[in-house]
SEDRENMI-106624 format. One record per residue (C-alpha): x, y, z. Coordinates in steps of 0.1 Angstrom, whole numbers, plus 5000, padded with zeros to 4 digits. Layout:
% SEDRENMI-106624
XYZ/...
***
This chain:
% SEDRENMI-106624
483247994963/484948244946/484248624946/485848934937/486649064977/488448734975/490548694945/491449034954/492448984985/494448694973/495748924944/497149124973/498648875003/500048744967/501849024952/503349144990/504948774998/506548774962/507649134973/508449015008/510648724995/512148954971/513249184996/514648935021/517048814996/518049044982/522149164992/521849365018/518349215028/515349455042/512649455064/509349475046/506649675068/503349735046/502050095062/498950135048/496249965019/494150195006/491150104979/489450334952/486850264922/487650404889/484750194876/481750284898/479849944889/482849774899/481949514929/485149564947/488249874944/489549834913/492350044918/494649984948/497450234965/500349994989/502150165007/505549975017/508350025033/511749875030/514349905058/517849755044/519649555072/522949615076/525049335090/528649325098/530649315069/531648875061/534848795077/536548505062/538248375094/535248505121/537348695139/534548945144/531848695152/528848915150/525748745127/523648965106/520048945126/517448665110/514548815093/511448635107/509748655067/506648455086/506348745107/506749015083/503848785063/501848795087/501649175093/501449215054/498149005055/496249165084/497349525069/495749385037/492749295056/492049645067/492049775030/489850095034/487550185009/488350555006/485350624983/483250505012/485450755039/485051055015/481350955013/480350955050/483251195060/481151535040/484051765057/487351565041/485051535007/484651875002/488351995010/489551714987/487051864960/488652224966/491552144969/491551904936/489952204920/492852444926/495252184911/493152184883/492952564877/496852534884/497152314852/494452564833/491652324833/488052444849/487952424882/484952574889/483352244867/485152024885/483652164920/479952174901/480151774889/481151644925/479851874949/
***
């Protein structure tokens, strides 16, 4: 059965693999470590986060330079891409809903409202509106 949590899930575990495989061939090849998967809803009838923030990171490996007659006879260490797959998925699976957090977290919501509200009067738009609509 197909539902939105799942195609967007699968949206996900697909876009990291294709970046995964990307980065693992790529000349020198890196180490793909998915840090965090965070999920926010522009739409507010939307059934699932329809706006998501990955945040990657790519650590180049640096292998010996090639040596046409192996004198030096150090390999480059393998990447294990099933590895770095798997890690991508279960970081995937603890997307966190961060309208949810800010909605049972009351402390973190309103410093995110003040301080969103300062940014605002920085840029000469009302602040004190902003502050009125979500507080």
């Amino acid at each position: 059965m197909k539902t939105d949590t799942g195609i967007q899930s699968l949206f996900l575990v697909g876009l990291c693999k294709w970046l995964l495989g990307l980065s693992t061939s790529q000349n020198p090849p890196s180490i793909m470590d998915v840090k965090n998967v965070l999920g926010y809803r522009v739409n507010a009838g939307a059934e699932v986060e329809d706006m998501i923030s990955i945040a990657i990171r790519f650590n180049p490996i640096h292998g010996p330079t090639k040596d046409p007659i192996n004198l030096a006879g150090i390999a480059a260490p393998p990447i294990d891409e099933c590895e770095l797959a798997t890690t991508a998925i279960k970081r995937i699976g603890n997307l966190l809903d961060v309208d949810d957090y800010l909605a049972s977290e009351g402390e973190i919501r309103r410093e995110m409202i003040e301080t969103m509200s300062e940014l605002l009067e920085a840029a000469r738009y009302d602040g004190k509106e902003y502050r009125k609509l979500y507080s």
